[in-house]
N, CA, C and O atoms as CSV, one atom per row, in Angstrom:
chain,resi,resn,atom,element,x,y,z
A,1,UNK,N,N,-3.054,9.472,-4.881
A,1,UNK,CA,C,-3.919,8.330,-4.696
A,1,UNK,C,C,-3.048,7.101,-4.466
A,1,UNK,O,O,-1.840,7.011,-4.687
A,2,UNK,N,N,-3.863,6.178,-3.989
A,2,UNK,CA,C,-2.674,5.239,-3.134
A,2,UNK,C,C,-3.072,4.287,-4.264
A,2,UNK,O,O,-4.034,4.606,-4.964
A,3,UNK,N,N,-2.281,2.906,-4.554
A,3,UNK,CA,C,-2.440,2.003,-5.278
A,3,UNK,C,C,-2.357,0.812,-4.341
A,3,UNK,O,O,-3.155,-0.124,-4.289
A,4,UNK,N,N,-1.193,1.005,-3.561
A,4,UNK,CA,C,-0.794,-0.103,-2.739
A,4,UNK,C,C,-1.511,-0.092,-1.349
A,4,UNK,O,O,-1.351,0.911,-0.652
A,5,UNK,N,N,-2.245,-1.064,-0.909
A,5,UNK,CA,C,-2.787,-1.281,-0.165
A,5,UNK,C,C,-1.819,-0.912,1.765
A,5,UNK,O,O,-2.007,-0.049,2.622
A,6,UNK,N,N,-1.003,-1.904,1.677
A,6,UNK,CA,C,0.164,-1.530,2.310
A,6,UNK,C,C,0.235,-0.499,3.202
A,6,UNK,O,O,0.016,-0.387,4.408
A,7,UNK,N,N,0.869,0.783,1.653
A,7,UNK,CA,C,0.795,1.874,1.753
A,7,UNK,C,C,-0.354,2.834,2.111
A,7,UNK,O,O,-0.115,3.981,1.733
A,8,UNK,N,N,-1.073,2.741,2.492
A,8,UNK,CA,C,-2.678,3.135,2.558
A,8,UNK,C,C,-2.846,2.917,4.227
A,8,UNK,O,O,-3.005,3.663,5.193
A,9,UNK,N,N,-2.739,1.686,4.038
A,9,UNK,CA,C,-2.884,1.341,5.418
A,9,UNK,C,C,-1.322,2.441,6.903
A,9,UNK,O,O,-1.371,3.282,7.800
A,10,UNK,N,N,-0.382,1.682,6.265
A,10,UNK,CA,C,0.660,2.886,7.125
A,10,UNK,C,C,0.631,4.175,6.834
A,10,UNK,O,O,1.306,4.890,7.575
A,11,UNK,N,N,0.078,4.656,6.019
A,11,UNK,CA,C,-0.156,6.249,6.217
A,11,UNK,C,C,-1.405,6.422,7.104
A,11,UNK,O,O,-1.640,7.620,7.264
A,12,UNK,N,N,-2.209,5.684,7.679
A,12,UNK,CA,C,-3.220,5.995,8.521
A,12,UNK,C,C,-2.411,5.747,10.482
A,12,UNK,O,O,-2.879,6.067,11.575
A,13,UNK,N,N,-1.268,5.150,10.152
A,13,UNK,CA,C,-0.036,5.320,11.641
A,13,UNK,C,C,0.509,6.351,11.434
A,13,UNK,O,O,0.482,6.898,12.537
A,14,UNK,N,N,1.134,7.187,10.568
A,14,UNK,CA,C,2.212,8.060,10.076
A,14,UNK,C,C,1.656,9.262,10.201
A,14,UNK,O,O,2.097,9.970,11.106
A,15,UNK,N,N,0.478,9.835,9.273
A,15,UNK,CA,C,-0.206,11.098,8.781
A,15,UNK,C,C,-1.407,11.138,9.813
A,15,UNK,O,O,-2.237,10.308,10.182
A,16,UNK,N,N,-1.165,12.346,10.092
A,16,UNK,CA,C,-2.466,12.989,10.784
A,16,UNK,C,C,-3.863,13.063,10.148
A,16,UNK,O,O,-4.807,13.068,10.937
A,17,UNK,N,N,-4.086,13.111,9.043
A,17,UNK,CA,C,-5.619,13.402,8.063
A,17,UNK,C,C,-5.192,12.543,7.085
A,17,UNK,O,O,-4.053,12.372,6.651
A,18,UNK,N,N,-6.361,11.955,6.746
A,18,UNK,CA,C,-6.276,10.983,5.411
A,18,UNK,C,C,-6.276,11.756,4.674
A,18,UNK,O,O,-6.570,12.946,4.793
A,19,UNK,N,N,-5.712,10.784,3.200
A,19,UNK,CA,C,-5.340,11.628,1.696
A,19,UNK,C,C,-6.114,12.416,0.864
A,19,UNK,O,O,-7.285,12.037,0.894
A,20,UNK,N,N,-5.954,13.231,0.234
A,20,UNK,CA,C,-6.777,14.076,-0.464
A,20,UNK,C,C,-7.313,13.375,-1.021
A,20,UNK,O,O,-6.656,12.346,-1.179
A,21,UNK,N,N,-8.592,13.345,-1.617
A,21,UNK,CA,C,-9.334,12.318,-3.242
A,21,UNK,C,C,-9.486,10.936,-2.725
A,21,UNK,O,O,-9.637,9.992,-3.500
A,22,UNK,N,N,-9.457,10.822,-1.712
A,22,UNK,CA,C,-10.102,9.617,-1.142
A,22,UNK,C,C,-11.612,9.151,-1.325
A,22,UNK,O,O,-12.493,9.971,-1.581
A,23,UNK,N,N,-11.864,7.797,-1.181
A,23,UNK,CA,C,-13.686,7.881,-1.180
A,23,UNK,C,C,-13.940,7.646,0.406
A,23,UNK,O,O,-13.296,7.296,1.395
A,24,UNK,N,N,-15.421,8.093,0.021
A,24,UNK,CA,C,-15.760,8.373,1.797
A,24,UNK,C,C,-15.402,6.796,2.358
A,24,UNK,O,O,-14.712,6.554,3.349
A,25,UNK,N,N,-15.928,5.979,1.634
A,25,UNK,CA,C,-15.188,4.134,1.977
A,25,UNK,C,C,-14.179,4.408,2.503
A,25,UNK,O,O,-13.993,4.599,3.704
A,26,UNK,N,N,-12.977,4.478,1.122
A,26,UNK,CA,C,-11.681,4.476,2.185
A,26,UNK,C,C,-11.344,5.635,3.422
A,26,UNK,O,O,-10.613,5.576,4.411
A,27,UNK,N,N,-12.091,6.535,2.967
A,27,UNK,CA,C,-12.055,7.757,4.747
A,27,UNK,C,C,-11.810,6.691,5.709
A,27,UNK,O,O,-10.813,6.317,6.325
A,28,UNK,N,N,-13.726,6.100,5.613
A,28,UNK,CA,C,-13.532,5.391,7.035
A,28,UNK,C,C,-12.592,4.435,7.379
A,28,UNK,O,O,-12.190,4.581,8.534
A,29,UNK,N,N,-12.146,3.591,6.830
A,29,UNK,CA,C,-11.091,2.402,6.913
A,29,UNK,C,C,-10.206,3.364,7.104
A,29,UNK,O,O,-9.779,3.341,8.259
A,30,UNK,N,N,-9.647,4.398,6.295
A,30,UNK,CA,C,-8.055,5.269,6.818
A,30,UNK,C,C,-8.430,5.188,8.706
A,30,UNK,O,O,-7.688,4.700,9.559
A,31,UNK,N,N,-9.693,5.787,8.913
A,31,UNK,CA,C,-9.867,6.372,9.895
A,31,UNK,C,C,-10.089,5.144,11.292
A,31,UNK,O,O,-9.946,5.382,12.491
A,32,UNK,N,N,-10.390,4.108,10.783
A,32,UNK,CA,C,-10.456,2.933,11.600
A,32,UNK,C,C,-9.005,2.711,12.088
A,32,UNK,O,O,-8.500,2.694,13.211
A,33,UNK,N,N,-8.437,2.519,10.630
A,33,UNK,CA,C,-7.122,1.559,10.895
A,33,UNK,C,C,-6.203,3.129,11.842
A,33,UNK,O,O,-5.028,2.787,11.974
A,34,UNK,N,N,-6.409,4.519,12.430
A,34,UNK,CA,C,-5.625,5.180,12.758
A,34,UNK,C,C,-6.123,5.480,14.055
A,34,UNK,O,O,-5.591,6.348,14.748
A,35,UNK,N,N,-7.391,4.634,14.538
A,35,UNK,CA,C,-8.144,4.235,15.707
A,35,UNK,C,C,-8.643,5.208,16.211
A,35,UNK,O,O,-8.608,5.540,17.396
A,36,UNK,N,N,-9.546,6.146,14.618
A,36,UNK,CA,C,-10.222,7.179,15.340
A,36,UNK,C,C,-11.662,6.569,15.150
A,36,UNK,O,O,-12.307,7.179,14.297
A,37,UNK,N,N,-12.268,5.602,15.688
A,37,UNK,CA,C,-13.444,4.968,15.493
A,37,UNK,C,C,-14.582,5.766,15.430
A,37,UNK,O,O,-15.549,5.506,14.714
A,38,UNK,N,N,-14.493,6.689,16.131
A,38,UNK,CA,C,-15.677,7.533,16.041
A,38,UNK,C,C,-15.916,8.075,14.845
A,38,UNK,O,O,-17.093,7.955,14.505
A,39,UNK,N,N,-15.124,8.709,13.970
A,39,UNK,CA,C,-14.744,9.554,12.632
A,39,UNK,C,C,-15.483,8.123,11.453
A,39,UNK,O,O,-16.217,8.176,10.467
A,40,UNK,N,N,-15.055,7.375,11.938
A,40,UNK,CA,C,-14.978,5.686,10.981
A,40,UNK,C,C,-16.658,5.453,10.781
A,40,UNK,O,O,-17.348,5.461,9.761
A,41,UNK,N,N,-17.033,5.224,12.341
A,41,UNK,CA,C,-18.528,5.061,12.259
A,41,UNK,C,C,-19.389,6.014,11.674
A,41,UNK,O,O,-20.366,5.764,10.967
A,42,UNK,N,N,-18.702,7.814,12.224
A,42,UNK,CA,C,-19.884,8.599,11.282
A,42,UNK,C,C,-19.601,8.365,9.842
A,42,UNK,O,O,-20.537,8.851,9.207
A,43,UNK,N,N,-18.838,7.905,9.155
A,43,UNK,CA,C,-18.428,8.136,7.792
A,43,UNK,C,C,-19.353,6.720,7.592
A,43,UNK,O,O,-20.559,6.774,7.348
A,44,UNK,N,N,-18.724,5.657,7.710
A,44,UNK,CA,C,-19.506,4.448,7.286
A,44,UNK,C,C,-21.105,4.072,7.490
A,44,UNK,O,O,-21.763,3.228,6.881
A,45,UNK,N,N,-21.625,5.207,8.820
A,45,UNK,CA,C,-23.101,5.358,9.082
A,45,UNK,C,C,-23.454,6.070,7.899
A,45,UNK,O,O,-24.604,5.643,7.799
A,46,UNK,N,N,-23.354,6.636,7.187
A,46,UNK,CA,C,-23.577,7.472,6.063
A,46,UNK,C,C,-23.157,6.858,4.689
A,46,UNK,O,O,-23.447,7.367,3.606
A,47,UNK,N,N,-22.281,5.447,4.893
A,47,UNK,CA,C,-22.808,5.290,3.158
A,47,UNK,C,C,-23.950,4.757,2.816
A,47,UNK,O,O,-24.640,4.328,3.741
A,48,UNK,N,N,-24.393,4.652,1.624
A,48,UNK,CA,C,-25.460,3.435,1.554
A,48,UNK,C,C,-25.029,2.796,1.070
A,48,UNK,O,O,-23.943,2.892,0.499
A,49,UNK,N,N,-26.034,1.538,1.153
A,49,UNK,CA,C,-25.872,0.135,0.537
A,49,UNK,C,C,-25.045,-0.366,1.664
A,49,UNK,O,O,-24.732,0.218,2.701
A,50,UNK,N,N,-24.594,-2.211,1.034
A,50,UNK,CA,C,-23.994,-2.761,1.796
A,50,UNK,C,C,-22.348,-2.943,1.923
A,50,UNK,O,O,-21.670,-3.910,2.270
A,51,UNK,N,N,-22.043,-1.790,1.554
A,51,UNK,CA,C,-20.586,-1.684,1.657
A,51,UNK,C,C,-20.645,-0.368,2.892
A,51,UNK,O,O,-19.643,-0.370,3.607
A,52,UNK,N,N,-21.563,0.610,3.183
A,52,UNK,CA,C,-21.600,0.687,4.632
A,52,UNK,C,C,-21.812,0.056,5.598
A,52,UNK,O,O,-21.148,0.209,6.623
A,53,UNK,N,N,-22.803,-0.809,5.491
A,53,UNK,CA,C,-23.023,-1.633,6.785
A,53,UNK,C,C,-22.034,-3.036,6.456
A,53,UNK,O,O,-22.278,-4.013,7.164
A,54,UNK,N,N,-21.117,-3.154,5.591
A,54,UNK,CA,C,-19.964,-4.134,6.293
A,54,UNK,C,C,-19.095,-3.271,6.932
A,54,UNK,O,O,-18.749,-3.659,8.048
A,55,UNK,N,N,-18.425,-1.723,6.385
A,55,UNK,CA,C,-17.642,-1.077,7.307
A,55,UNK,C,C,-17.742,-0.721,8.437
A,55,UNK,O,O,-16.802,-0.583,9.219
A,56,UNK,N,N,-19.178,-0.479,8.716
A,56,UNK,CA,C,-19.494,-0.154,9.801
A,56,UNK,C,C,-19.867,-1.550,10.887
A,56,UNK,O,O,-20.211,-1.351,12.052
């Protein structure tokens, strides 16, 4: 599990699949920031509340 933000973020340039034990939240942001937008939107179309529709 990541602590450092940073770090979180450059493993979504580096690594092919985001980290194990992730929340579906950070999925999508891994998956934004590694510019697979499509992966980002289905994940963030699917949370509820309003912490999906700011990710998305």
């Amino acid at each position: 599990m990541f602590t450092d933000v940073d770090a979180f973020l450059k493993s979504a340039l580096e690594e092919s699949s985001p980290p194990d034990g992730i929340s579906s939240a950070a999925e999508a942001i891994w998956h934004a920031k590694a510019g697979n937008w499509e992966a980002s939107h289905d994940i963030a179309q699917d949370l509820p509340g309003s912490l999906g529709s700011w990710i998305h």
